[in-house]
C-alpha positions as CSV (number, residue, x, y, z in Angstrom):
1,X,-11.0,-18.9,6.9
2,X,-9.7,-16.9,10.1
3,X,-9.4,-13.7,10.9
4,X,-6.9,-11.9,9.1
5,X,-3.3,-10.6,11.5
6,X,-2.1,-8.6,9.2
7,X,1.1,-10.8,9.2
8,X,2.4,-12.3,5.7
9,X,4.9,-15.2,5.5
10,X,7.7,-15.6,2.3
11,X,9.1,-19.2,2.0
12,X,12.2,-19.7,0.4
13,X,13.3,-23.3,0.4
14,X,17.0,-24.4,-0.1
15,X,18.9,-27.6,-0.4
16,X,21.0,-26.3,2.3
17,X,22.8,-23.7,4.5
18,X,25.7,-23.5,2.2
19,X,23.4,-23.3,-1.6
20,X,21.5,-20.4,0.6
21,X,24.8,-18.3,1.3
22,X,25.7,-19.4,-2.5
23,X,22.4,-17.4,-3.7
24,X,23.2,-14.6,-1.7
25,X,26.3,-14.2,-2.9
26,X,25.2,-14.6,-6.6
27,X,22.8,-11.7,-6.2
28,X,25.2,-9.5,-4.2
29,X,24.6,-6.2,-6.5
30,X,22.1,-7.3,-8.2
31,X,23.6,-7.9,-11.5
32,X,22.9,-9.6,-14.7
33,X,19.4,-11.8,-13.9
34,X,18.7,-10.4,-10.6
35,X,19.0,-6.8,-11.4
36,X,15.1,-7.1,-12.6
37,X,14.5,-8.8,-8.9
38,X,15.9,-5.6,-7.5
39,X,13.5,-3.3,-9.4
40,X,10.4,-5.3,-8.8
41,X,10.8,-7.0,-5.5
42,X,9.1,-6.5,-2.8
43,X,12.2,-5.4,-0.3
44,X,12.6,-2.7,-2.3
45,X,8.7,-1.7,-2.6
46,X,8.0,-0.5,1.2
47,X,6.4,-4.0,1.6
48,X,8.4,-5.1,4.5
49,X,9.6,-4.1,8.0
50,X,13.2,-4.9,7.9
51,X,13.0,-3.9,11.4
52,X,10.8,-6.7,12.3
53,X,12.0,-9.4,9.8
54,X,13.5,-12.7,11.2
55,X,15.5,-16.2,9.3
56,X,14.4,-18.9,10.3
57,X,16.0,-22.5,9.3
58,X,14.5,-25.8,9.2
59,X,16.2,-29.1,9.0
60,X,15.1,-32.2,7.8
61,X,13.4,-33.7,11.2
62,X,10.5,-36.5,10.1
63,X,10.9,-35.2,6.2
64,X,9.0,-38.3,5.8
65,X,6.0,-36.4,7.4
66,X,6.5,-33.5,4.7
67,X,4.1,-32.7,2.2
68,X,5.4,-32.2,-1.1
């Protein structure tokens, strides 16, 4: 154990660039499945900084090293 920074870290994997932008525009106005998401989720909660909130991709360099 460290010390804690005070900094928390949200993974969301995707297959790729393009099934990411797909998501996003599936959950545009949170309708249908996601409207719950909307209600509940953290964005919405005061949890985050959106001021301070970066997107950061990673490609597939030494996958083989991964752990999955």
């Amino acid at each position: 154990m460290g010390e804690e920074t005070g900094r928390h870290l949200v993974i969301w994997e995707y297959e790729s660039l393009t099934a990411f932008e797909e998501y996003k525009k599936r959950r545009a106005n949170y309708e249908g499945p996601y409207e719950e998401y909307k209600a509940n989720g953290p964005y919405y909660k005061g949890v985050f900084d959106h001021s301070r909130m970066k997107m950061e991709f990673w490609n597939d360099v030494d996958r083989d090293m991964w752990i999955e």
